[in-house]
N, C-alpha and C positions, 0 to 999 in steps of 0.2 A: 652204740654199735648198730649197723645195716643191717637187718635181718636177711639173712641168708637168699640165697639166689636157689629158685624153683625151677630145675631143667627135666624135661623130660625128653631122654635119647631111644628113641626108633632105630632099630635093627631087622636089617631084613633077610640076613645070613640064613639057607636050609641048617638043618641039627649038625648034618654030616659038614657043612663045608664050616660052620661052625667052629666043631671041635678038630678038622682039621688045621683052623688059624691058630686057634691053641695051642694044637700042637707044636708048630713052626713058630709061631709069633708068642705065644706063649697068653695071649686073650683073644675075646673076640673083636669082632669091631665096634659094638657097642662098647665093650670094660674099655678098650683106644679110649672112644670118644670120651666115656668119662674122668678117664685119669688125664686126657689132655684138659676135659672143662675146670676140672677141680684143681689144674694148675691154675690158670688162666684165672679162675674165681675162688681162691679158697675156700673153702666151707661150704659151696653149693652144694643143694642136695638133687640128687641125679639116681632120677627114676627109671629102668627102664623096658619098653615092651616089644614084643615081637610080632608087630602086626600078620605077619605073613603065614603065623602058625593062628591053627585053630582056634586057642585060645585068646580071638581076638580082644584088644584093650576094650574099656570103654570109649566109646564115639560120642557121648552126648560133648554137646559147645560146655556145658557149663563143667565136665570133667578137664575135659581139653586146655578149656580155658582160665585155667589156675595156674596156670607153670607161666615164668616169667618167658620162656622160649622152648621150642621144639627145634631136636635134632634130628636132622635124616643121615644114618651112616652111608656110607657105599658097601656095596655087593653084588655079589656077581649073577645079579637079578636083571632080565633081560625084561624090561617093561612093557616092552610095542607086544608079546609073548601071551597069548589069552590065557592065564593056565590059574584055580583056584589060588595060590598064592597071590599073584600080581594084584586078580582084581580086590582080595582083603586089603593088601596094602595100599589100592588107589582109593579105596573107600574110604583107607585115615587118615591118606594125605587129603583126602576130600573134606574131609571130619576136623580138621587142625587148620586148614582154611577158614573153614564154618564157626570155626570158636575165635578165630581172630588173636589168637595167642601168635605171635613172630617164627618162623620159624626159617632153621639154615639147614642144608643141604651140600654133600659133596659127594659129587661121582655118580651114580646111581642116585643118590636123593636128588639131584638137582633133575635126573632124568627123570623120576616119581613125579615135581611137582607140574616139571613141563605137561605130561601125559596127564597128569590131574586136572588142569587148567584150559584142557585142551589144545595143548602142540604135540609135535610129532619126536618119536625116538626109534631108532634104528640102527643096523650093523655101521660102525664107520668105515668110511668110502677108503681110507686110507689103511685098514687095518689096524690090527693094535696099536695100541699108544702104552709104554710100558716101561717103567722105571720114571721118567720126567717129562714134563710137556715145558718145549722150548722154547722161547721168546713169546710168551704171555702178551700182546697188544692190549692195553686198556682199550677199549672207543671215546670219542670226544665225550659221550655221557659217561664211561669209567670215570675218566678221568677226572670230572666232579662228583664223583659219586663215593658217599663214605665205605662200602665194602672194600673199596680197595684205595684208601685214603694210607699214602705210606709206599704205596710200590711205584715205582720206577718207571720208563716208559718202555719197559719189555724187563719181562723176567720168567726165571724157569720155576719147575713145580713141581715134588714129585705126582706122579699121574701113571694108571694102572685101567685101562677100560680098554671095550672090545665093540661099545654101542656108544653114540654119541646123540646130541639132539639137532632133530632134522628142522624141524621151523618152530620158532617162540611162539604160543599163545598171545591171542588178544590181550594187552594189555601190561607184554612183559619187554621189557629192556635190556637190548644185548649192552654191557659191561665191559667186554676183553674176549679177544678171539686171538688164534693161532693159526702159522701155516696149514696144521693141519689136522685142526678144529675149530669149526665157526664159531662155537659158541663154548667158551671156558669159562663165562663167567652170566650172572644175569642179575636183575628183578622180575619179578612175577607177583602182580596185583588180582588175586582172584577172589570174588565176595568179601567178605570181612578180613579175606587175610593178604599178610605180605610175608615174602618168602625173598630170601637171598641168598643165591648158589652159585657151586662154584662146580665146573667138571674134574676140578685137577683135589688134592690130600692133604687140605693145609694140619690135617689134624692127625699125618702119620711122621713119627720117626723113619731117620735114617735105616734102622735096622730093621723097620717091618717093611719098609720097599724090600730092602734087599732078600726078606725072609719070602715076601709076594711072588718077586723072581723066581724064587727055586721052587715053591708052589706053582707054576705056571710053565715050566723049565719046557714039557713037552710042546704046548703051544707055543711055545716063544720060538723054540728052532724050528716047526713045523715051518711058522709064518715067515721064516729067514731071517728075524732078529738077532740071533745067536749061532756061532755055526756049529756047536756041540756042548755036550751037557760040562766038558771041562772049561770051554768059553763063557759059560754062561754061567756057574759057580765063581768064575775068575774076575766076572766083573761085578758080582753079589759080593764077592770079599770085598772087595775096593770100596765099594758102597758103605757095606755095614763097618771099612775099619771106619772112614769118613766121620759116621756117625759118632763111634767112639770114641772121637779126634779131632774137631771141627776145626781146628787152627791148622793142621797140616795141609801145608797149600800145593806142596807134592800130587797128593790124591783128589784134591778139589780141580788141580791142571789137569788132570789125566782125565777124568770124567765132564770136565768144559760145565764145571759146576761156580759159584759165586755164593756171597754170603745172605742172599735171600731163599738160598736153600741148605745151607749150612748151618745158618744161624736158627733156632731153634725161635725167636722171639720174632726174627722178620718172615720165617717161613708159618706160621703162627697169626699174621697181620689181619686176614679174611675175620679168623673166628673171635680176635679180639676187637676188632672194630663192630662185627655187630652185636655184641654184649654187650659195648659203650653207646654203641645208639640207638641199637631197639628193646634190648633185654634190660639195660640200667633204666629207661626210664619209664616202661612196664610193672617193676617193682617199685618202683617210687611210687607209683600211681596204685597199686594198692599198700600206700604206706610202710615198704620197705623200710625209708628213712625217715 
């Protein structure tokens, strides 16, 4: 038998917006990230810490660099933002680079690694992006690139952000962009490490977009997404039955949704292709198998 897969998931949630996930979603984003790894990998063990609180992890390479992969959740952590949190957190994306342990990112983490590596993150030019990001373009480098080895030549994604990334770091490779977001997908090569992100959720259920939605319900109509708090519950139901129902093609037509976001296993494709390419053979190489 494999010896179990060492992940460690980075959370960057404040206390308060926290237990508000909990509340609506009923975890945070990190318990998301590991109940979706521990599907994906049976039996991993999934560590995980909150850089952005006081209680920072430890940073040395050789703590870091025991875990077969590093997760960056998403949250509604505003990077480009000088404020004592941010810089903890850029310290251990810095820190998780420097150990050369693999690591993936979505939404905010992929915004951590760019501003760790030195590119740029900022408000997006188009406003929120919220519930799904729509025709996913691979780049001709996507396109050979194992992250997204399995998707289609355009696909949607649930997607939930308010800052997007302004220019790639030396050294990173755009992946997949959108009408309107340049950069949805990438690589980022910085010192000893390699990092593979995504802007869009490959690691949330149906039901926690739609729980995100009513969490954001004020922003959402503010920005003219929604035209009232009964439009915007109405199309949070439609979402979360979706999820409780993926074959009903009734509500997958109404929402101009398809089954790489319905389907649990293709919407999923990101976080298993890089388990099978950087995180399986990280533990082999320390004798996993």
């Amino acid at each position: 038998m494999p010896e179990p897969f060492r992940f460690l998931v980075a959370e960057s949630e404040a206390p308060e917006e926290r237990e508000a996930r909990r509340a609506s979603a009923g975890q945070s984003s990190g318990e998301t990230y590991v109940e979706t790894l521990q599907q994906l990998a049976p039996g991993a063990r999934c560590d995980q810490v909150k850089p952005a609180e006081d209680d920072a992890p430890d940073l040395r390479p050789e703590a870091l660099g025991r875990y077969d992969a590093v997760f960056f959740c998403g949250a509604p952590l505003h990077v480009q933002e000088d404020t004592p949190e941010t810089r903890r957190v850029l310290a251990f994306t810095r820190a998780v680079f420097a150990s050369g342990a693999p690591a993936f990112g979505s939404c905010a983490g992929l915004q951590l690694a760019v501003a760790a590596a030195g590119g740029e993150v900022g408000p997006r030019e188009g406003g929120r992006e919220a519930g799904f990001a729509r025709r996913i373009t691979p780049t001709a480098e996507g396109r050979r690139h194992p992250l997204l080895a399995g998707r289609p030549a355009a696909f949607d994604a649930p997607a939930i952000h308010s800052d997007e990334v302004r220019r790639l770091p030396p050294g990173a490779t755009l992946l997949a962009c959108s009408e309107g977001t340049a950069v949805q997908a990438a690589e980022i090569r910085f010192g000893a490490g390699l990092f593979w992100g995504v802007q869009y959720h490959p690691e949330l259920s149906l039901r926690e977009v739609a729980e995100a939605l009513r969490r954001q319900a004020a922003g959402l109509i503010e920005a003219g997404l929604a035209q009232d708090e009964a439009a915007l519950e109405q199309h949070a139901r439609r979402i979360e039955a979706l999820g409780a129902a993926p074959s009903r093609r009734d509500l997958a037509w109404e929402l101009g949704l398809d089954r790489q976001v319905t389907d649990a296993i293709l919407r999923r494709s990101e976080l298993r292709n890089f388990i099978r390419h950087l995180a399986e053979p990280r533990r082999a190489r320390r004798g996993g198998d």
